[in-house]
C-alpha positions as a Markdown table, in Angstrom:
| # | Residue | x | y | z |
|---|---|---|---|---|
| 1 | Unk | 32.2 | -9.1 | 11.3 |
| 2 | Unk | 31.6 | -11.6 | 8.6 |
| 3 | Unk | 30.0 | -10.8 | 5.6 |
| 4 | Unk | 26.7 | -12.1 | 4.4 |
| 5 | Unk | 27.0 | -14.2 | 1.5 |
| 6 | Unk | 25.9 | -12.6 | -2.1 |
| 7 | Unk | 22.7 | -13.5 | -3.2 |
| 8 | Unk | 21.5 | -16.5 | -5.4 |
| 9 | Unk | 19.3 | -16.0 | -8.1 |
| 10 | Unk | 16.1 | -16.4 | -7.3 |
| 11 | Unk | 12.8 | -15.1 | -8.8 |
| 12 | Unk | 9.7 | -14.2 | -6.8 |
| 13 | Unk | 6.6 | -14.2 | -7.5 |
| 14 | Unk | 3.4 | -13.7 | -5.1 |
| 15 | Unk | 0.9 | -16.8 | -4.5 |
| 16 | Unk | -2.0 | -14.2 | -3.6 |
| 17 | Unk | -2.7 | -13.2 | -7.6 |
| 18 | Unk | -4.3 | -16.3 | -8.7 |
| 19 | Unk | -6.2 | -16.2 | -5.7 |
| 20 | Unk | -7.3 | -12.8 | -6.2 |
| 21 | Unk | -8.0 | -12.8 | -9.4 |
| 22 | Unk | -10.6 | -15.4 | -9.2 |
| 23 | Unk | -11.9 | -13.4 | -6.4 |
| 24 | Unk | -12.2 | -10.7 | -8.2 |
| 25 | Unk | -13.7 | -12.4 | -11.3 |
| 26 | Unk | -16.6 | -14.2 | -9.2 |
| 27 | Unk | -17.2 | -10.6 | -7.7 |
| 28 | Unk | -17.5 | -8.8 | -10.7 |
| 29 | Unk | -19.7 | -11.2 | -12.6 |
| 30 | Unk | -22.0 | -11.2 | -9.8 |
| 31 | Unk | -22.2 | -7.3 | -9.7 |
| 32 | Unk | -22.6 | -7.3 | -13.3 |
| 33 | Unk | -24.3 | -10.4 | -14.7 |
| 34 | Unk | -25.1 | -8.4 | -17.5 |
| 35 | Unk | -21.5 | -7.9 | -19.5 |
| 36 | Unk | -19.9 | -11.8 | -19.7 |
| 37 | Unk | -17.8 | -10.4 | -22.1 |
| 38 | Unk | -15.9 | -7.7 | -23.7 |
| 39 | Unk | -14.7 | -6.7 | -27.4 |
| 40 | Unk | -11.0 | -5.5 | -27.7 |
| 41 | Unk | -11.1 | -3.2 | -30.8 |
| 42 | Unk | -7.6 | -3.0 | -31.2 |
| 43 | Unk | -5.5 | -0.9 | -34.0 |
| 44 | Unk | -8.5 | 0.8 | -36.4 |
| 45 | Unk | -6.4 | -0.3 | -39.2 |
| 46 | Unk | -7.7 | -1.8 | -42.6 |
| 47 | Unk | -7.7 | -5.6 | -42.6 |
| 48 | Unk | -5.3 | -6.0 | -44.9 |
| 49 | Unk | -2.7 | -4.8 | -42.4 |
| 50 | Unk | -3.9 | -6.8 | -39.7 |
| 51 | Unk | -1.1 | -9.7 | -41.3 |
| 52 | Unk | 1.7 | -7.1 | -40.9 |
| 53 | Unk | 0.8 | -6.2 | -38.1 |
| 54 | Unk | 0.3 | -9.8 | -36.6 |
| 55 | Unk | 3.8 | -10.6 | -37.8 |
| 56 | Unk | 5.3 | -6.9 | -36.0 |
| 57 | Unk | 3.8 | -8.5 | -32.6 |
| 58 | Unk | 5.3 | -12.0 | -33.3 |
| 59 | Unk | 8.8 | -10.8 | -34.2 |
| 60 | Unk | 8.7 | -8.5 | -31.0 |
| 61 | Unk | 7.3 | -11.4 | -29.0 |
| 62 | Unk | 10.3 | -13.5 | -30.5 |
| 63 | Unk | 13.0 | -11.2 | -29.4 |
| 64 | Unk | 11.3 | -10.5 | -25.8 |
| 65 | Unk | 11.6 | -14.4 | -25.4 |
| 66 | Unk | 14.7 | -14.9 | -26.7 |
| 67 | Unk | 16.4 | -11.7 | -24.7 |
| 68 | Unk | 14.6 | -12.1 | -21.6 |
| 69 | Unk | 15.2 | -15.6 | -21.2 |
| 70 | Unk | 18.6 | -15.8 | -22.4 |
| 71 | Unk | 19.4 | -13.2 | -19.9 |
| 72 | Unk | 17.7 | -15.5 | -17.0 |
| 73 | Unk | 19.7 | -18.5 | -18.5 |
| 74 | Unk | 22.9 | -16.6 | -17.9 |
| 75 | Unk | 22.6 | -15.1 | -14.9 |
| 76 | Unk | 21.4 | -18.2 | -13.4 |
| 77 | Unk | 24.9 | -20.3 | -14.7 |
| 78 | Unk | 27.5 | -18.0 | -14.4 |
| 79 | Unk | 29.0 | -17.6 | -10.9 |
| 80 | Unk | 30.7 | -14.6 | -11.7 |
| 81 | Unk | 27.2 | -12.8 | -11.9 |
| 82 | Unk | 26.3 | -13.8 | -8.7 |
| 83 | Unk | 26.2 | -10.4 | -7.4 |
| 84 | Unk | 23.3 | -7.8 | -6.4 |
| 85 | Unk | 23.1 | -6.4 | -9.7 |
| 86 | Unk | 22.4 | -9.2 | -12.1 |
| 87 | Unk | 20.0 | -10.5 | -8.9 |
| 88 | Unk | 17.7 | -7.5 | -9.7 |
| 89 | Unk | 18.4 | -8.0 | -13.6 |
| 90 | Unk | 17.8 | -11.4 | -13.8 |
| 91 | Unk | 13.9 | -10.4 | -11.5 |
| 92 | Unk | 13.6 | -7.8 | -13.9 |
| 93 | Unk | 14.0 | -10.1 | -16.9 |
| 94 | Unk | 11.4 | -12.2 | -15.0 |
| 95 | Unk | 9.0 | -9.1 | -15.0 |
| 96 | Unk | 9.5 | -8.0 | -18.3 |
| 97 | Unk | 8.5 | -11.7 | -19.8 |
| 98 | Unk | 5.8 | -11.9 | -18.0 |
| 99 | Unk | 3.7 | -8.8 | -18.1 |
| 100 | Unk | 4.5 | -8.8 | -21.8 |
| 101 | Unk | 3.5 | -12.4 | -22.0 |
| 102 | Unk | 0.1 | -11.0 | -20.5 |
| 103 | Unk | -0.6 | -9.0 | -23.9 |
| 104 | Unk | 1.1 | -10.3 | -26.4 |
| 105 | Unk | -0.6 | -13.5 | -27.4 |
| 106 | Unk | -4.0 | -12.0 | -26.8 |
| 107 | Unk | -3.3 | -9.0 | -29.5 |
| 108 | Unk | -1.9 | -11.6 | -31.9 |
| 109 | Unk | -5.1 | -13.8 | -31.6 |
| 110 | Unk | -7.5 | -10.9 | -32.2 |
| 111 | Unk | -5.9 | -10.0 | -35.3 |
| 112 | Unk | -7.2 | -13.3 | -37.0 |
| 113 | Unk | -10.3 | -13.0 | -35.3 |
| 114 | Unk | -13.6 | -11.9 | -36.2 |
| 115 | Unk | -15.4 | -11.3 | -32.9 |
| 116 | Unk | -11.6 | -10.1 | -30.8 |
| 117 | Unk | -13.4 | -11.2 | -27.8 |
| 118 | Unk | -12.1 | -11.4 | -24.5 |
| 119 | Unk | -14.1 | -12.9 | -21.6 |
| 120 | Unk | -15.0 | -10.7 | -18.0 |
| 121 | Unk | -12.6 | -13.0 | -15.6 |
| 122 | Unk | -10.3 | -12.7 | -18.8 |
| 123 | Unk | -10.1 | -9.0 | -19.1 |
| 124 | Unk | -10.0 | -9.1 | -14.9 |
| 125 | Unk | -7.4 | -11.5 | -14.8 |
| 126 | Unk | -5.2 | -9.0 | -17.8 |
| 127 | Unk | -5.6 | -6.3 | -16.0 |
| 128 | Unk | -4.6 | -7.4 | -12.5 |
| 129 | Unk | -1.8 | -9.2 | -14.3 |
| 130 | Unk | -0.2 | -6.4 | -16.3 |
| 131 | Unk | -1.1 | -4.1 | -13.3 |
| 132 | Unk | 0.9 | -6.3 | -11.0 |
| 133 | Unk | 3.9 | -7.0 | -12.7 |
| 134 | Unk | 4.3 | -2.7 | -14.2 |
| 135 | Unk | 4.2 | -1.6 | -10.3 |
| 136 | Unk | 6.7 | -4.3 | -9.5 |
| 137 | Unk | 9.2 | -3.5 | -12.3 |
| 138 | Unk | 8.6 | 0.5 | -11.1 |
| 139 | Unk | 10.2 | -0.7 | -7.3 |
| 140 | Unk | 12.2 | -2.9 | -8.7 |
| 141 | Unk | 14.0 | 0.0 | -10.7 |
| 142 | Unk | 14.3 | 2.0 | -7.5 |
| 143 | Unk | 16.1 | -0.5 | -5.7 |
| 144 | Unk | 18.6 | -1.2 | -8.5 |
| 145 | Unk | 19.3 | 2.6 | -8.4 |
| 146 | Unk | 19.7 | 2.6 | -4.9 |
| 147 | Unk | 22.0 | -0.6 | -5.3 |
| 148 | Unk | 24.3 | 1.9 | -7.9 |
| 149 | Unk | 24.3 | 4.8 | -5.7 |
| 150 | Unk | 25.7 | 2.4 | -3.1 |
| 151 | Unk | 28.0 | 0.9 | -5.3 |
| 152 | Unk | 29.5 | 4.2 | -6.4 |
| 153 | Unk | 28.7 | 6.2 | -3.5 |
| 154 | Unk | 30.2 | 4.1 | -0.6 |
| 155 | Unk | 32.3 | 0.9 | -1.9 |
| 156 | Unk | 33.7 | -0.1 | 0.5 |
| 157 | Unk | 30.5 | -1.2 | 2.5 |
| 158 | Unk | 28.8 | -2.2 | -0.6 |
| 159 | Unk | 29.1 | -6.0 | 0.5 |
| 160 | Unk | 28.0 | -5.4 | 4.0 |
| 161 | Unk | 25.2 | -2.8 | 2.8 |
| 162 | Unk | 23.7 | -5.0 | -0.2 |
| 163 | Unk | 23.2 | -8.1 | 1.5 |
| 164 | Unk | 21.8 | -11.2 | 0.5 |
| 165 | Unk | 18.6 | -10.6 | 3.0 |
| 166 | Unk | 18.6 | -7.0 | 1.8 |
| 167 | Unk | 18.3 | -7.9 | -1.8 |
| 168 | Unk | 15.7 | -10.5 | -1.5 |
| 169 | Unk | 13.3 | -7.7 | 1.2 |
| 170 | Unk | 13.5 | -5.4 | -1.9 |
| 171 | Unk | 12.3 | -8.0 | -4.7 |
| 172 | Unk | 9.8 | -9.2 | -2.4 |
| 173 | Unk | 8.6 | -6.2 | -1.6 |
| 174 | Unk | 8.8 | -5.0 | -5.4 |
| 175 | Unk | 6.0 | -8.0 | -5.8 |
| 176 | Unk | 4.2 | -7.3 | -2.6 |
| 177 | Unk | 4.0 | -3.7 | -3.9 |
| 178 | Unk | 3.0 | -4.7 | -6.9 |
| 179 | Unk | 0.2 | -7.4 | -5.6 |
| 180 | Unk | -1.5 | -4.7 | -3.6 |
| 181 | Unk | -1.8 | -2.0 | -6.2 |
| 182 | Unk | -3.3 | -4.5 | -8.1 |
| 183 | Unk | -5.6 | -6.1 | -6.1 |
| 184 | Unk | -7.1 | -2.2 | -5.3 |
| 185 | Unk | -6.4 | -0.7 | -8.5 |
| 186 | Unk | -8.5 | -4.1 | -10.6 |
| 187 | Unk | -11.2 | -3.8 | -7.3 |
| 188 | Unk | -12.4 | -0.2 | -7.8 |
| 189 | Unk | -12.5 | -1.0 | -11.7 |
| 190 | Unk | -14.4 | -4.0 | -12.0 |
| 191 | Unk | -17.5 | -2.7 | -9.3 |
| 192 | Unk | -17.8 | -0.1 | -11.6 |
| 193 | Unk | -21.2 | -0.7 | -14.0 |
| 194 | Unk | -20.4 | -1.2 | -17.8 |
| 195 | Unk | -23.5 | -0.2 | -19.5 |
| 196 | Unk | -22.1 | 1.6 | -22.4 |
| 197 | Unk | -20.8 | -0.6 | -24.4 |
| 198 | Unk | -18.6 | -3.4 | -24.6 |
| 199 | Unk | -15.8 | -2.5 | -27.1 |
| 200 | Unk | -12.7 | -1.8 | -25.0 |
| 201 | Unk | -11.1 | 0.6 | -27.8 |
| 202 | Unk | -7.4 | -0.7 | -27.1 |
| 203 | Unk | -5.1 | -3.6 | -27.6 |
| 204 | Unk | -5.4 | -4.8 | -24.1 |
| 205 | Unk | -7.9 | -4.4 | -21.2 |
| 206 | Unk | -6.4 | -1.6 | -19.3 |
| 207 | Unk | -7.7 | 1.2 | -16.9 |
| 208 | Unk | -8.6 | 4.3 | -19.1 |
| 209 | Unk | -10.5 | 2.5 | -21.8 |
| 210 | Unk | -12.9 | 0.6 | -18.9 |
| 211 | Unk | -13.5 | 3.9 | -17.5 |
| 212 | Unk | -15.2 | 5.1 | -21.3 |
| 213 | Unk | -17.0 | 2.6 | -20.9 |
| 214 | Unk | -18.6 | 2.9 | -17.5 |
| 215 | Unk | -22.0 | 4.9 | -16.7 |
| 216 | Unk | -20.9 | 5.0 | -12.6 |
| 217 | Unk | -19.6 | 7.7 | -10.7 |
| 218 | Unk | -15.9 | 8.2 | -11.3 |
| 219 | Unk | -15.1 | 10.2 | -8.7 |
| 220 | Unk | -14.6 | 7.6 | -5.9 |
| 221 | Unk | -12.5 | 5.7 | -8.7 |
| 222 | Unk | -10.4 | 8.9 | -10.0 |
| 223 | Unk | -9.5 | 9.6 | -6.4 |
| 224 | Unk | -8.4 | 5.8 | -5.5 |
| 225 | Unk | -6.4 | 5.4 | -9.1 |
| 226 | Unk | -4.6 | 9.2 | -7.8 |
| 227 | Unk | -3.8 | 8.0 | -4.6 |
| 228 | Unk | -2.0 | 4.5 | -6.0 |
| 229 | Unk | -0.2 | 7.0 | -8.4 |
| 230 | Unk | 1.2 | 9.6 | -5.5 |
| 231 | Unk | 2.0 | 6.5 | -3.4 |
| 232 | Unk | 3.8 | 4.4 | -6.2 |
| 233 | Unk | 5.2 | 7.0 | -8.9 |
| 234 | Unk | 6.2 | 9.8 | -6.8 |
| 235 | Unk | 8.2 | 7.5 | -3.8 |
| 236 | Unk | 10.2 | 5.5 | -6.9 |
| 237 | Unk | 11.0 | 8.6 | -8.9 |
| 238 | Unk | 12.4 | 10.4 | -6.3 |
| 239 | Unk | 14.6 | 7.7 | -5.2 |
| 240 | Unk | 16.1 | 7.3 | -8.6 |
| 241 | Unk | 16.2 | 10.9 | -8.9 |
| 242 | Unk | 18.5 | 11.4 | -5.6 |
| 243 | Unk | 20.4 | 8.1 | -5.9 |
| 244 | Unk | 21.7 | 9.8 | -9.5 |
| 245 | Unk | 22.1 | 12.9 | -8.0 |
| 246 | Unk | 24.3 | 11.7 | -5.6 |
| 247 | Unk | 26.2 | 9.6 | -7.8 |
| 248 | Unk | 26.4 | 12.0 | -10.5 |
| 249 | Unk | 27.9 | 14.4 | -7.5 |
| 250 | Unk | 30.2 | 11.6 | -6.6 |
| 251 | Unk | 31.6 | 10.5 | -10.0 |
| 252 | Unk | 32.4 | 14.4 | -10.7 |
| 253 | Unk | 34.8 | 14.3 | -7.7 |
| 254 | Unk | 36.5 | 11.3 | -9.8 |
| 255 | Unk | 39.7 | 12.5 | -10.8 |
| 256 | Unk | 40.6 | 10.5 | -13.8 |
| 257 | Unk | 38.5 | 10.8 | -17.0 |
| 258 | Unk | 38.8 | 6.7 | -17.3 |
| 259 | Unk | 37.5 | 6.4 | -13.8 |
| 260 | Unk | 34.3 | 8.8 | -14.0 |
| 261 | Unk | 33.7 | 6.8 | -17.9 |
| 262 | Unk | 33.7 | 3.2 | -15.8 |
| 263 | Unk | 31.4 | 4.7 | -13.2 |
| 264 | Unk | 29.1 | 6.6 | -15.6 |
| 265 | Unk | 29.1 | 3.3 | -18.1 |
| 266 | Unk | 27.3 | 1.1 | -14.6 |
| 267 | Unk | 24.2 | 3.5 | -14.5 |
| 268 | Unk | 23.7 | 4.0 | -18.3 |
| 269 | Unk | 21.8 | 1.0 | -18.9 |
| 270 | Unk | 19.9 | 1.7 | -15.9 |
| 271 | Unk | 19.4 | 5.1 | -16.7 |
| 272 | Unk | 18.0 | 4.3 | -20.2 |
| 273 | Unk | 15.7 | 1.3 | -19.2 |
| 274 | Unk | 14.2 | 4.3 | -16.7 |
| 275 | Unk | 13.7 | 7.0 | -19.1 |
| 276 | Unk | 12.1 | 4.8 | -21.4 |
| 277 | Unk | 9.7 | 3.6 | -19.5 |
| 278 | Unk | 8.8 | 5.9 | -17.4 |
| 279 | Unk | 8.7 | 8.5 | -20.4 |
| 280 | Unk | 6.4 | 6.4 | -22.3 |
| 281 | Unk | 3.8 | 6.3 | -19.3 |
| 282 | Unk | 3.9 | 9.7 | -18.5 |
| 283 | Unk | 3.0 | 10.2 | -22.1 |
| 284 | Unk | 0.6 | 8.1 | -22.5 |
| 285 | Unk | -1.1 | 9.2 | -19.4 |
| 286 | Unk | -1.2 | 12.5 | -20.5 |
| 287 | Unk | -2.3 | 12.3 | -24.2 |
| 288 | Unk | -6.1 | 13.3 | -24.0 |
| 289 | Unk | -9.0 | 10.7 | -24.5 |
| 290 | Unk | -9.6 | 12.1 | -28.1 |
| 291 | Unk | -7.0 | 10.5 | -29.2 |
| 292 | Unk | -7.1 | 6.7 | -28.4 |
| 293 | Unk | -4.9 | 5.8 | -31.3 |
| 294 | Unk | -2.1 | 7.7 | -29.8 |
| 295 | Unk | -2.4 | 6.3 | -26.7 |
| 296 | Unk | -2.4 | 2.8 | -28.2 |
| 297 | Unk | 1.1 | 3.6 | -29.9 |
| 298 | Unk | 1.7 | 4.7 | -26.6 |
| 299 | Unk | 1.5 | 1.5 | -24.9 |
| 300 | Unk | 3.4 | 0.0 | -27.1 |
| 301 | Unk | 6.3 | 1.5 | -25.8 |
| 302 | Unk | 6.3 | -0.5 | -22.2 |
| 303 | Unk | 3.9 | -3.0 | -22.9 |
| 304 | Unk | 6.4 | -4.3 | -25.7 |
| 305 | Unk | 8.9 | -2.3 | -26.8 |
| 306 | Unk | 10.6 | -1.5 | -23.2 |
| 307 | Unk | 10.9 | -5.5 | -22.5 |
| 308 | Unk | 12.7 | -6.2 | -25.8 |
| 309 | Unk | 15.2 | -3.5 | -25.6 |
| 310 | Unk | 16.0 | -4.0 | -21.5 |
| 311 | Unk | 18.4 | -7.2 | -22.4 |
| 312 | Unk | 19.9 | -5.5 | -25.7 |
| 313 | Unk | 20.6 | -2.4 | -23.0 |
| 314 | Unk | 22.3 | -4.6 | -20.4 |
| 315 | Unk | 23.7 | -7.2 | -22.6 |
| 316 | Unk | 25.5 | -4.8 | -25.3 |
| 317 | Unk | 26.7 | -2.6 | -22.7 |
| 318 | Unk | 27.6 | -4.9 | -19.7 |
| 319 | Unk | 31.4 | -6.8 | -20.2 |
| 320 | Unk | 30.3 | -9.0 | -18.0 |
| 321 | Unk | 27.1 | -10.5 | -20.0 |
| 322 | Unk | 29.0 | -10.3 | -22.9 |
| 323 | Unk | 32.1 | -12.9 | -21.5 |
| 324 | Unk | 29.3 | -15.0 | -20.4 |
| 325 | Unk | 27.5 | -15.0 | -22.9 |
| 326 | Unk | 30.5 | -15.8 | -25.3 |
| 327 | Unk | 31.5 | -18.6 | -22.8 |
| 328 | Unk | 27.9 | -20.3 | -23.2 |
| 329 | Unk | 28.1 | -19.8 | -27.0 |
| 330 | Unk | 31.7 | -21.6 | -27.1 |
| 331 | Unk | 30.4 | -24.0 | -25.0 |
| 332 | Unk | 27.5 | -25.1 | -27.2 |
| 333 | Unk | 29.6 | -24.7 | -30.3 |
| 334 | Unk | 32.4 | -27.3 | -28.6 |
| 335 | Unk | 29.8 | -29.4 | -27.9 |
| 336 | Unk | 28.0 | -29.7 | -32.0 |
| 337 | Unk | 31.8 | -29.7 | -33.2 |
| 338 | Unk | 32.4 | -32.5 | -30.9 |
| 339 | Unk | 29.2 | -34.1 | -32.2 |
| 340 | Unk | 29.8 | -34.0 | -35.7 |
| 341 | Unk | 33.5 | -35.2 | -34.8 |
| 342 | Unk | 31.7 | -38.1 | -33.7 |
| 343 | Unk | 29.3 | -39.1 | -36.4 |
C-alpha cells in the first residue's frame, strides 16, 4: 500500500470572511442607523503613559512579526520540515500574525489620538476577524495534539494515519470552524441595539464590552454565545486532554529515562502554547464586569502576548528549527561575506 506523500506547506484561509463581513456591516448599519461609530476607551491610564505604552505595543508587534514570519519563512524552505507538524506550525504562525495583526495597529493608533474612534463596519469587521482566527487557532491546537498522540501513541502508522489529505481536512476545517462561529457569534452581536453609549471600555471591539453597551434583551444573545462555547471549547479541550492522557500513559511504559525525555520534549511546546492560552481565556472570561481593567490585562495575554511567545516556544525548544534556522543564517552571512569580498 503506498504511502501518501507528506504534506506541503500551505496556508488556508476562508474566501467567505470578506464577504461576510460586509454583509454584516450593511445589516447592522441599517438596524442601527443611529451609532456610525464607536469610541474605544482603551487603558484608563494618564496621558503621559500613553508614549510607553505605544512603544510596549510596538516592540510586541515587532517581535510577533519577526517570530511569526520567520517561522513561516523556514518552514516553507527547509525540506526537512516538510512533515505534519511544522504543517500545523507553520498555519498556526499564520493565525497568530493575523489575529494579532487585527488589534495591534488599531491600539497603537488610538494612543496618539484624541477621539480613539473606530467606525461600525470597522468594529464589525475586528470582531469577526479576531473571532475567526481565535476559534481557528483553538481546532487547530486539537489536531496538533491529536497529530502527537499519534506520533507517540502508534509510530509505526504515523505516515499512513497523518496523511497529506488528512492534514489539510483538519486546517480546513480549523478555518471553516472558525468562519462559522464567527459569522453567528458577530450576527447575534451586531442586531443587538446600542443605545447606551458608544465608548467600548477596551482596547479592541470584543463581545463583553458591546454587551454593556446594549439596552436589548440578552437572553437570546447569552444563550447563542453559550452554545458556540459548549460546541467549540468543550470538543477541543477534551481532545487535548485525552490525546495527553494517552501519551502521558504511553511514554510511562518507556523504559529508558532518555527515551520518555525525547518523547516528553515533542509535547512541551505544545503543551505550553495550550495552557497559555487557554488559561488566559478562561480567566478573562471569568473575571467579573467590575473590573474591566483586569480583563483588559487579560487580553493581553492571547491577543498579544500568546502570538509572540508561540515561535520562541517552538523555535528554542525544537532541534529541528534551530538547524534550520542556523542554516538560513549561514547562508545569508556567506552571502554579505561574499559581497564584501567582492567590492
Amino acid at each position: 500500500m503506498p504511502l501518501e506523500t507528506k504534506p506541503r506547506f500551505h496556508l488556508f484561509i476562508l474566501p467567505c470572511a470578506s464577504q461576510q463581513v460586509s454583509a454584516m456591516g450593511d445589516r447592522g448599519t441599517d438596524n442601527h442607523s443611529e451609532v456610525t461609530d464607536f469610541i474605544l476607551v482603551g487603558f484608563r491610564v494618564r496621558s503621559e503613559l500613553h508614549i510607553l505604552l505605544f512603544l510596549i505595543f510596538l516592540l510586541v508587534y515587532a517581535m510577533i512579526l519577526l517570530g511569526n514570519v520567520g517561522m513561516m519563512t523556514i518552514i516553507m524552505t527547509d525540506p526537512r520540515l516538510n512533515t505534519p507538524m511544522y504543517f500545523f506550525l507553520g498555519n498556526l504562525s499564520f493565525i497568530d500574525l493575523f489575529y494579532s495583526s487585527v488589534i495591534a495597529p488599531k491600539a497603537m493608533i488610538n494612543f496618539w489620538s484624541e477621539s480613539k474612534s473606530i467606525s461600525f463596519a470597522g468594529c464589525v469587521t475586528q470582531l469577526f476577524l479576531f473571532a475567526l482566527f481565535m476559534v481557528a487557532e483553538g481546532f487547530l491546537l486539537a489536531a496538533m495534539a491529536y497529530d502527537r498522540f499519534i506520533a507517540i501513541c502508534n509510530p509505526l502508522l504515523y505516515s499512513v494515519q497523518m496523511s497529506a489529505r488528512l492534514c489539510t481536512q483538519l486546517v480546513a476545517g480549523s478555518y471553516l470552524c472558525g468562519c462559522i462561529s464567527s459569522v453567528l457569534q458577530t450576527s447575534i452581536t451586531f442586531t443587538l441595539s446600542f443605545c447606551a453609549s458608544r465608548a467600548i471600555d477596551h482596547f479592541y471591539c470584543d463581545d463583553r464590552p458591546l454587551q454593556r453597551l446594549s439596552c436589548s434583551d440578552l437572553y437570546f444573545h447569552n444563550m447563542v454565545t453559550f452554545f458556540l462555547c459548549s460546541i467549540i471549547i468543550l470538543p477541543t479541550i477534551i481532545v487535548i486532554i485525552v490525546s495527553y492522557m494517552y501519551i502521558v500513559s504511553t511514554v510511562l511504559k518507556i523504559r529508558s529515562t532518555e527515551g520518555r525525555k525525547k518523547a516528553f520534549s515533542t509535547c512541551s511546546s505544545h503543551l505550553g502554547v495550550v495552557s497559555v492560552l487557554y488559561g488566559a481565556v478562561i480567566f478573562m472570561y471569568f473575571i467579573p464586569d467590575r473590573f474591566p481593567e483586569l480583563s483588559k490585562v487579560a487580553s493581553l495575554c492571547y491577543t498579544l502576548v500568546t502570538p509572540m511567545l508561540n515561535p520562541l516556544i517552538y523555535s528554542l525548544r525544537n532541534k529541528d528549527v534551530k538547524e534550520a534556522l542556523r542554516k538560513i543564517l549561514g547562508k545569508k552571512i556567506l552571502l554579505f561575506n561574499s559581497i564584501l569580498t567582492v567590492t
